[in-house]
N, C-alpha and C positions, 0 to 999 in steps of 0.2 A: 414066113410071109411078112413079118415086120409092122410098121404102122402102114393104117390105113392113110390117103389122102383125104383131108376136110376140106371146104371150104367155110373159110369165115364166115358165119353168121351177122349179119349186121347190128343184132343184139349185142354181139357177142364186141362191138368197138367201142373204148372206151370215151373217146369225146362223142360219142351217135347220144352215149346213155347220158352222159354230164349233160348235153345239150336237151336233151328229153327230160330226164327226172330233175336234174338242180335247178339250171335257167330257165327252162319253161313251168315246169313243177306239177309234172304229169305223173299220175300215178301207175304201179307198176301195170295195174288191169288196162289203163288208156295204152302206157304204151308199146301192149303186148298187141294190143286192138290196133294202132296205128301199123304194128309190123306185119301184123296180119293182112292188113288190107293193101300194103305196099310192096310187099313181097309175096301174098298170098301163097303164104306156110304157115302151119298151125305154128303157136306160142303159148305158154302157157305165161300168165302171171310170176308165179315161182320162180321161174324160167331167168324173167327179169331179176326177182332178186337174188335169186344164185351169184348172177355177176355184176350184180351194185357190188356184193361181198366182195368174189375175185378182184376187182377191181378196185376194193378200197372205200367204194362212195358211201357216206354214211348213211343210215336208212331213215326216216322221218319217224318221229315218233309217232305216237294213235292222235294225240293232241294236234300235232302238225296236220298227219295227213285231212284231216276233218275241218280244219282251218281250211286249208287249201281248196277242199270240196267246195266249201261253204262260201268261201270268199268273190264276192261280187260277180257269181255265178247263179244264173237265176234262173230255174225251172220252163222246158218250154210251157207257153201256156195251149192248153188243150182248146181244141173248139168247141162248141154246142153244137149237138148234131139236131140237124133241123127234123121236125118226126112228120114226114111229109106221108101220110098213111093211105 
């Protein structure tokens, strides 16, 4: 029977991921979240870093990624919910 035929995943290319996780500096979970919603197929996080590895890109340390998080990204703020009774 041989190999089956894939199609490339757009995960799975390697400037999609440089442009997502290096230059923009999205985390594996956003931009499993992004592929999800643009391709609407499941993705797992892992998923993502399986092929930073294949691919060579290097992975952010704990200190980096929480920078990132943290950096001039600001919480939405919530409303007051009015208690109209």
């Amino acid at each position: 029977m041989g190999k089956t035929l894939r199609t490339k995943m757009l995960y799975q290319d390697k400037d999609w991921l440089l442009q997502k996780y290096v230059k923009e500096k999205l985390s594996t979970v956003e931009i499993a979240r992004i592929y999800r919603e643009t391709e609407n197929k499941w993705c797992d996080p892992n998923t993502i870093s399986r092929w930073l590895k294949k691919h060579d890109i290097g992975m952010r340390s704990l200190a980096e990624a929480q920078q990132n998080r943290h950096a001039g990204i600001k919480p939405p703020v919530k409303k007051a919910r009015s208690s109209s009774g």
